[in-house]
N, C-alpha and C positions, 0 to 999 in steps of 0.2 A: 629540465622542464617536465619530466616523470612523472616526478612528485609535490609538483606545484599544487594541484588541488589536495593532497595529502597534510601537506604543509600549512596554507590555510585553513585547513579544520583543525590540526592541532593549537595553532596560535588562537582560533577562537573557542575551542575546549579549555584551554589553559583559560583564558577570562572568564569562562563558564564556572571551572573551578574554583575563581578569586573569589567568588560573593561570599559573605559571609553566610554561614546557616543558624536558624533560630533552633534554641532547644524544645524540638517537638519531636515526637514518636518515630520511627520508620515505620512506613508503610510499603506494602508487595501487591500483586496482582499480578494472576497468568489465566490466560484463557484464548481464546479464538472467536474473533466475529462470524464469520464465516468457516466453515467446515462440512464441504458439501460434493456432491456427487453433478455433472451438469451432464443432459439426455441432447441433443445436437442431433441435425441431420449428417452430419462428416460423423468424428470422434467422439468420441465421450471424453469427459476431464475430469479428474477428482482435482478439487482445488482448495486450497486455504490461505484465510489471511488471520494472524494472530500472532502473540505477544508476550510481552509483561514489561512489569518495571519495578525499582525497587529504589527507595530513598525519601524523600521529603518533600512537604512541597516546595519548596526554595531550589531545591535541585534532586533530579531522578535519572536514573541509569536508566533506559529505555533498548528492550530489544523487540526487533519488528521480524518477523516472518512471513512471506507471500511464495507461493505454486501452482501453476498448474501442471499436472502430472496427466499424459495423454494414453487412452488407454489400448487404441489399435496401435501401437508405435512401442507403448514402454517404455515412452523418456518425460523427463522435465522441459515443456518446454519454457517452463521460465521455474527460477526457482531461484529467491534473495533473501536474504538475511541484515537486518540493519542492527547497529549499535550507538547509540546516542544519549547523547546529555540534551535534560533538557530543562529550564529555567522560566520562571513565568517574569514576561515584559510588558504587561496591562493586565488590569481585570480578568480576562478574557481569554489570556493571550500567552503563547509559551515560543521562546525561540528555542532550535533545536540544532545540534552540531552533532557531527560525526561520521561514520562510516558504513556503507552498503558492497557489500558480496554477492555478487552474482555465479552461481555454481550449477547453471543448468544442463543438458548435453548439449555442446557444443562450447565456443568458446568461454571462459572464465572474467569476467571482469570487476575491477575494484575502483569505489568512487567514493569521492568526499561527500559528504551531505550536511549543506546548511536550510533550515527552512523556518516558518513560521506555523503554528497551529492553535488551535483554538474555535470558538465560537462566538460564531457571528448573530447577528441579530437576527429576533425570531427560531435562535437554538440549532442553526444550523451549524455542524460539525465542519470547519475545513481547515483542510491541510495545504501548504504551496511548498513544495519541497524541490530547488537545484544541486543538481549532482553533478559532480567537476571530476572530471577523468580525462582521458583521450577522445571522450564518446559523451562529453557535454549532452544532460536532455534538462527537461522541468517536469516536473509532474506535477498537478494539480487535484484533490479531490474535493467531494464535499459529500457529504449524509444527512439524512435525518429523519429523527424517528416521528412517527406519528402515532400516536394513543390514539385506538381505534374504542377500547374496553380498556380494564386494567391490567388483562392480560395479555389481548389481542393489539399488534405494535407491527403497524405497513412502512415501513424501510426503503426509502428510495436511495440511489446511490448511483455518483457519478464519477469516474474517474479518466483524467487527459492526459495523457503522457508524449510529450513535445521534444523528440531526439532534434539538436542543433547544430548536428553535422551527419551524413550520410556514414551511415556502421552495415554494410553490404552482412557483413558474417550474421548477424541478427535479423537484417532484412528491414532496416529501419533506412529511410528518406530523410534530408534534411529538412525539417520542418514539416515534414508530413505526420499527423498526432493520430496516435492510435486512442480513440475513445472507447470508451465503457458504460455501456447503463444497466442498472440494477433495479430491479425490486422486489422484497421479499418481505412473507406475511410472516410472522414468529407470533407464539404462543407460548408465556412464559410460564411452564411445566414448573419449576420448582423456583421461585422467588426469580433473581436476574440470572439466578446461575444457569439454568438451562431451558432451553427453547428451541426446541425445534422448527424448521419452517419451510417452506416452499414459495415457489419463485421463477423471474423470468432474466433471463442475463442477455443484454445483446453485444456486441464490440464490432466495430467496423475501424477499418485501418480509409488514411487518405493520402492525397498526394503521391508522391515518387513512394512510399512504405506499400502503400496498395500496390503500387505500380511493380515491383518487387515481389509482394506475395503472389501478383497474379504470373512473374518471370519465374517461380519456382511450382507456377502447380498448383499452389494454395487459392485460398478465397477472400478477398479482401475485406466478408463483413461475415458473419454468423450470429444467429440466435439459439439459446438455450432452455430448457424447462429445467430448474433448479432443484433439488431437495438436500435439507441438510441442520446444521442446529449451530448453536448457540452455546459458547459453553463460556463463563467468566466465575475465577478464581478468587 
């Protein structure tokens, strides 16, 4: 039973790989949404979330990076790495398989990842991504950009992450969802490629997850003042 969510992403990889692909170009991209520095009353965090992908549209090899790196402490306190295929199943709509790395200080953990992503009506960016290990969670996000000018672009950003059994070594509750709210102003310096920007981050943990940060000392909600850029390939 180890390797039961292992197993399942490959059986659904393997069908990812059946489809047939059309004769069109490959295409690449690497860059980082996020790459930023956040000011907090506790810690400070340097953090990033970014990427790339490389293949067609019928099917693209996708890699995903996320961190936050704590600066009175000196460690990762989260730091993942994904690898996925991913295939478009509407309009819209892409499914995704594959696998996530967890390599931050402290324990090491590896999950399958199947999800959905895409864009919803009115252009909003979401993601619904299940990850199958010993340590079951969902995560949810969504974004979207708002054209303020044709340079100036207000960025809201939400993200839930819903652990489905209690993981004490992480300090995660079952069913207690650690949320995220984001907003950051960018000003796009050199075409999409680079943009700087500034920004407010807050996250609050709930349920038995708070109830655990607050059994180790920590704080179960914090806000940030953000600075940081934009960089896509």
């Amino acid at each position: 039973m180890r390797n039961w969510h292992l197993t399942a992403v490959v059986i659904a990889s393997a069908l990812l790989v059946a489809r047939p692909l059309a004769a069109e170009p490959v295409v690449w991209s690497i860059g980082a949404e996020q790459l930023e520095y956040r000011v907090g009353e506790g810690s400070d965090i340097q953090a990033w979330d970014g990427g790339g992908f490389i293949g067609k549209d019928e099917l693209r090899v996708v890699w995903r990076s996320e961190a936050e790196y704590v600066s009175d402490t000196d460690k990762f306190e989260t730091l993942e790495n994904q690898i996925r295929l991913q295939v478009p199943i509407a309009t819209f709509f892409d499914a995704v398989a594959g696998v996530r790395f967890d390599t931050p200080d402290g324990p090491d953990r590896a999950h399958g990842v199947i999800g959905i992503h895409g864009l919803a009506p009115q252009w909003f960016e979401v993601n619904l991504d299940l990850y199958l290990s010993e340590q079951p969670s969902v995560r949810f996000e969504v974004e979207y950009e708002a054209l303020i000018t044709n340079h100036w672009i207000l960025t809201p950003t939400l993200e839930i992450d819903l652990p489905l059994i209690d993981d004490q070594e992480i300090g995660q509750g079952a069913f207690g969802p650690t949320i995220e709210l984001g907003a950051r102003l960018s000003y796009d310096l050199v075409d999409r490629s680079i943009a700087p920007y500034i920004g407010v981050h807050w996250e609050r943990r709930f349920g038995e997850s708070a109830t655990l940060a607050r059994a180790e000392g920590e704080q179960a909600s914090a806000i940030y003042v953000v600075a940081g850029v934009r960089l896509m390939f």
